[in-house]
N, C-alpha and C positions, 0 to 999 in steps of 0.2 A: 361468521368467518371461522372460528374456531370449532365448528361441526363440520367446514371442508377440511380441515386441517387433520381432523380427525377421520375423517374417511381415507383420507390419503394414505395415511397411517396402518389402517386396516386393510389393505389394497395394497400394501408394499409386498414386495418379493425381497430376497434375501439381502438385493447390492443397496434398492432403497433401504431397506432397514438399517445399514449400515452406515450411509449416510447421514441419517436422520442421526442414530449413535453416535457417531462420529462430529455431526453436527453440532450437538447440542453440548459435549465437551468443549468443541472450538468455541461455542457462542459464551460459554460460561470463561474460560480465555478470555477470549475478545472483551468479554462485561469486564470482567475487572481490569485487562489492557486501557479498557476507552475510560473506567473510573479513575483510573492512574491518574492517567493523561488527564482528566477533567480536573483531578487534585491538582495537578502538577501547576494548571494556569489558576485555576483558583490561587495557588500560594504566592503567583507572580501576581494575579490582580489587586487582591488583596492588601499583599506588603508594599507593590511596588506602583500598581497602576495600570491602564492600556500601553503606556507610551513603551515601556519594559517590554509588555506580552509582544509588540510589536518589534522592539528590535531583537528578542529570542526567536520570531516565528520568521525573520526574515535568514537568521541567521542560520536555522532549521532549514530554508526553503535551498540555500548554497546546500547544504548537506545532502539534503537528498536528493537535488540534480546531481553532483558527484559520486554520490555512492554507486546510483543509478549505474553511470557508466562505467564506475570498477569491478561489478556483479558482470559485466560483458553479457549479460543472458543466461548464464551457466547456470543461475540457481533453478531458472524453468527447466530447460533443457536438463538439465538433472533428474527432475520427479519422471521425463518421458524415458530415460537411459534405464533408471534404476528402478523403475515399473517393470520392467521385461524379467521373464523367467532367470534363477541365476544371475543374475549380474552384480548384486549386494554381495553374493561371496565371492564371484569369482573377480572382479575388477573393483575393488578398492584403492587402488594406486591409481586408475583417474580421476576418483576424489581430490586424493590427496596434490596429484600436478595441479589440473585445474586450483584448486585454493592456493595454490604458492604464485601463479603466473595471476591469477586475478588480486593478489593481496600485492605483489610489486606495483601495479598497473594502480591501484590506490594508494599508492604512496608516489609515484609519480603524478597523482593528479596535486596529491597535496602540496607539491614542491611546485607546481604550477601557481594551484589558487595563493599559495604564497609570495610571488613574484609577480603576479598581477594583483595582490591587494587593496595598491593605493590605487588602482585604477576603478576596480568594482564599490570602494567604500567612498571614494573623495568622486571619483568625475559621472558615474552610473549613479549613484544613489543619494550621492553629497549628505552622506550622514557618518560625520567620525564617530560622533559615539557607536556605530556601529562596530567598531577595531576591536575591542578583546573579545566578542560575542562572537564575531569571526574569526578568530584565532581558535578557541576553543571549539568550535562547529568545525571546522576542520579538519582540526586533529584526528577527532571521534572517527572519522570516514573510514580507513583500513579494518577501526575493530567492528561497524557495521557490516562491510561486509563480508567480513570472516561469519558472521552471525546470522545473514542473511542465505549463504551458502551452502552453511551445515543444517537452514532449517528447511533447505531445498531437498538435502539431501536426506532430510529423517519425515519428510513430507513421502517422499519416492518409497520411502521404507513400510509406508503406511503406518509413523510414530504421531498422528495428527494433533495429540496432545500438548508436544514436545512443538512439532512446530507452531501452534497454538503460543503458545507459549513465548517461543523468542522471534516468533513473526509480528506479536500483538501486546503481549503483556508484558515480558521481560524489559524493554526499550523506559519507560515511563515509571512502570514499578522500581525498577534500580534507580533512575534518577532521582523519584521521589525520596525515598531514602536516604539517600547520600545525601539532598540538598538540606533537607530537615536533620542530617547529623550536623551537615556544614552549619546549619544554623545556630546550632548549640552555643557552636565558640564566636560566631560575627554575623551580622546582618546585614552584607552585604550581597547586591545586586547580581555580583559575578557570579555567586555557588549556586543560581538556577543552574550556568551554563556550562559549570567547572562539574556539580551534578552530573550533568548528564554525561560528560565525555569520561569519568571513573566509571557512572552505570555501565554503557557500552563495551569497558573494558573488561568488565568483573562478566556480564553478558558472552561476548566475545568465548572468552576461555572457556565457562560454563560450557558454551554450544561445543563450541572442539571437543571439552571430553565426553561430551554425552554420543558424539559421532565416533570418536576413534573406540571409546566402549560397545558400540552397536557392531563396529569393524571388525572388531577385534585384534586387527593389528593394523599396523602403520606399513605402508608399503609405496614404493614410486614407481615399481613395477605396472606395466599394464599394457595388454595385447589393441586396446583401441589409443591411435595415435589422439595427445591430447591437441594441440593444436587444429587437425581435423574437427574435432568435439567444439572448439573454442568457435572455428568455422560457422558450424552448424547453429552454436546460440546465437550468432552474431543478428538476424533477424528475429530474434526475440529481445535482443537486449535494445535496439530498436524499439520494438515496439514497447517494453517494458519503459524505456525512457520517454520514449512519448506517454505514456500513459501515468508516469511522474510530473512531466513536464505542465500535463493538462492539468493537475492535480495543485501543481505547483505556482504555474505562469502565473493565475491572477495577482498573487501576494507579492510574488515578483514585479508585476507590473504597478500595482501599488507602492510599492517600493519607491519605485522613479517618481510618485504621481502624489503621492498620498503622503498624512503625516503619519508618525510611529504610531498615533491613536488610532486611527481611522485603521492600520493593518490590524493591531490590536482584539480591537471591535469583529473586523470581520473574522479573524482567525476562530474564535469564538463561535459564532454561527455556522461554519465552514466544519467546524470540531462535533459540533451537536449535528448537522445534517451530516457526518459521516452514518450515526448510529444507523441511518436508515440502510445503508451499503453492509451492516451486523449478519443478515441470515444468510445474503449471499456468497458471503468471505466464506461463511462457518461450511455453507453444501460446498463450495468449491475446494476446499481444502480436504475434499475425499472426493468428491467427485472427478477430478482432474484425473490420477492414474488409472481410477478406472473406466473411462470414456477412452483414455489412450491405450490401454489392456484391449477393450473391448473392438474399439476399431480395426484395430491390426488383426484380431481374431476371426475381424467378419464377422462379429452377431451384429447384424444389421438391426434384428429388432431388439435385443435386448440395449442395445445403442439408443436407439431413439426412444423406446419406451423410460429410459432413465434420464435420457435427456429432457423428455417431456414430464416427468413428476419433479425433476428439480427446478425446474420455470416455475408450478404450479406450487409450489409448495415454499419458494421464494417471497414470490406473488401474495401471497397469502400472510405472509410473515412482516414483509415490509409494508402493507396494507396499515396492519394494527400499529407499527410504529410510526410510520410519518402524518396520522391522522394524529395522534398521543403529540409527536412534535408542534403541529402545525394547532392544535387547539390551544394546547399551552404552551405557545411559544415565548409568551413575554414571561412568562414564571421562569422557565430555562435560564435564559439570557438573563434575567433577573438577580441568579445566582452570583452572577460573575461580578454586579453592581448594577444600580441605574440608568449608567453611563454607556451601558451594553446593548439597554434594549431599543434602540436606536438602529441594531442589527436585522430587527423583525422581519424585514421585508426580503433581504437578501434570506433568511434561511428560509421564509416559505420555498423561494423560487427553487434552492439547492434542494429545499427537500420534495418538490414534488418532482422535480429531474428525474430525482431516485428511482422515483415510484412507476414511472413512465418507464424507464431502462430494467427495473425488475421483471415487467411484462412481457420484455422481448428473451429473459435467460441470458444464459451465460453465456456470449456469444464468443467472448476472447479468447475463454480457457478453451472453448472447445475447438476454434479455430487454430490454436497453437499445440494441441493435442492429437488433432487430427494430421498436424502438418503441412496447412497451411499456413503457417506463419507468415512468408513474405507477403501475400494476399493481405494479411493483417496487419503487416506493415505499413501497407501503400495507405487502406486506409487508415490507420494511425497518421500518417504522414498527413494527409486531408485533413483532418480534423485540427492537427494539429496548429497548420494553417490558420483556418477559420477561427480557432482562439487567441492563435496571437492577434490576429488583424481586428476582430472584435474588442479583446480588449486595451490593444492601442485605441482603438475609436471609443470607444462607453467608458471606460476608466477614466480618463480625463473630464467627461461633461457630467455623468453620473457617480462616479465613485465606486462604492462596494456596490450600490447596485447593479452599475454597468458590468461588474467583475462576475458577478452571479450570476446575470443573461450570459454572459461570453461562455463562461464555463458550462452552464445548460445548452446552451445549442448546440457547443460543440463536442459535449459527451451524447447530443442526442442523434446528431448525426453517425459518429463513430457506432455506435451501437444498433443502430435502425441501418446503417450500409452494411455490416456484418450479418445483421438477418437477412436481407435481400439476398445476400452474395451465398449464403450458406441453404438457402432455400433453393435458388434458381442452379448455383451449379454444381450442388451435394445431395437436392432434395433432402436436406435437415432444418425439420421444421422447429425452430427454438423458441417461436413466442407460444403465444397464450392460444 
């Protein structure tokens, strides 16, 4: 494997080379982002137990369904705007609308989930102790996605390090820290969750000056109406929420079904079968502008020829990691405690998902680069479907494991319908 890896390499043209460069900055991000995060529940397991890890990840999982929809899609739709020739100098004032109209929109959500509270913690979930976990998860939401927006837009810039950085490792790094200062003075439960909503904030501002430094100036001027723009993401922010939702539903639906342990446990398995989604985050996160560069260009082949070495080279990458998961899976899970490795079975299933959806490429990004987004909306919408209804039916009789089938079939259909759809009526051929 590592001798295709290497030929590939040798065989790259300038964009793959870049790629690959680009790559392997993001992955070295993402490594320390995912060791954060793996610190972050070791310090919850440890000190506190699954039951903890469970009401912090459920309280994460309200988070990033709302953040979801105060992003409105604008952070995608951003890297395709500010891809084009000129547009980083001459229109920085629709940066800057767009972030003020998507940062009110996240504080009206917060004024929401605050006024339905006792409905999602007492009659949805029938878990009080869930209430300060939720108040603080909350809160966090406007400074995610001020963080999320700026790293869309220094993504578009081609700054891949930067968004590396507070797309994957900022988030968990800053928590970790604050909660271990918090620990200093009090050993309490809260300053996992108090942690992370200061990270976010110190996060938050960071990204703003690193954008308005890239700008150079601050401006609300700008000749593309933002509202039009807001228009335009609105089928990516669709599909981006579906693709949280899918990401999210199971723990949610656990929630309703399941004890704080039982989320706990899985949360943990779910965390470790991310690593295998590592190479493809890392090629996408330069691949994306320039697949949307190149499209609108019309290099038909320089198009497909880099759409097909980043399949390939994916492929290749997630291969070696989810075999490394799936052989030591109990040593993993071991980590977290005894009590974990209970999880075994659900991360095979999530991690050969992986590995199966590595094979077909990047079918999202490039469906929403190309500008088919609604297309990929409708099917997001499907899949979407098939996971709630699955895991209404398997969560209740099987537990985590029913959550891990739900969640595998229905990321395998989302991704095997996008190849079909991008072959027959783009002739772009993205699997293997």
């Amino acid at each position: 494997m590592r001798d295709k890896i290497s030929k590939l390499l040798k065989k790259s043209d300038q964009d793959q080379k870049e790629i690959i460069k680009k790559g392997v900055f993001f992955m070295g991000f993402r490594g320390i982002g995912i060791l954060a995060g793996y610190l972050f529940t070791l310090y919850i397991t440890n000190n506190y137990g699954p039951d903890l890890n469970g009401l912090v990840t459920l309280s994460f999982s309200i988070f990033m369904f709302a953040s979801i929809i105060g992003r409105l899609g604008i952070d995608v739709n951003l890297i395709k705007f500010y891809a084009r020739k000129g547009k980083w100098e001459q229109e920085p004032g629709l940066f800057y609308r767009v972030l003020l109209k998507s940062f009110l929109v996240s504080l009206l959500l917060v004024a929401i989930l605050f006024l339905i509270e006792d409905f999602i913690i007492i009659d949805l979930f029938r878990k009080p102790q869930l209430s300060p976990y939720y108040f603080w998860g909350v809160l966090a939401i406007p400074g995610w996605v001020v963080t999320m927006l700026c790293a869309g837009a220094l993504r578009a810039k081609g700054l891949n390090n930067w968004f590396a950085f507070f797309n994957n490792t900022g988030r968990f790094l800053f928590a970790l820290l604050l909660v271990l200062i918090l620990g200093l003075f009090t050993l309490d439960p809260l300053n996992v969750i108090v942690g992370h909503f200061y990270g976010i904030c110190l996060l938050s501002l960071m990204a703003l000056g690193i954008v308005i430094k890239n700008f150079r100036r601050i401006s609300l001027r700008s000749s593309t109406n933002s509202w039009s723009f807001i228009k335009d993401s609105f089928p990516m922010m669709l599909s981006s929420t579906i693709m949280v939702f899918l990401g999210w539903m199971d723990t949610f639906i656990l929630g309703i079904y399941e004890t704080d342990e039982s989320i706990g446990i899985y949360n943990v398995a779910l965390k470790l079968a991310l690593v295998a989604t590592f190479s493809i985050e890392a090629i996408n996160s330069s691949l994306a502008p320039k697949i949307a560069k190149l499209y609108e260009e019309r290099k038909n082949e320089q198009f497909l020829k880099l759409v097909k070495f980043s399949t390939r080279l994916n492929f290749g990458i997630t291969t070696l990691i989810v075999a490394t998961l799936i052989i030591f899976n109990q040593w993993f899970l071991g980590i977290f405690g005894d009590e974990f490795k209970v999880g075994s079975l659900a991360l095979i299933i999530l991690c050969s998902i992986h590995l199966i959806n590595s094979a077909v490429g990047s079918v999202g990004i490039i469906m929403q680069m190309i500008g088919k987004q609604k297309q990929y909306q409708y099917i997001a919408i499907i899949s979407l479907c098939i996971n709630l209804t699955l895991n209404f039916l398997l969560i209740p009789i099987y537990g985590i494991i029913g959550a891990a089938v739900a969640t595998a079939i229905s990321l395998s259909v989302w991704n095997i319908t996008g190849t079909i759809y991008l072959k027959r009526k783009e002739n772009i051929r993205t699997y293997l």
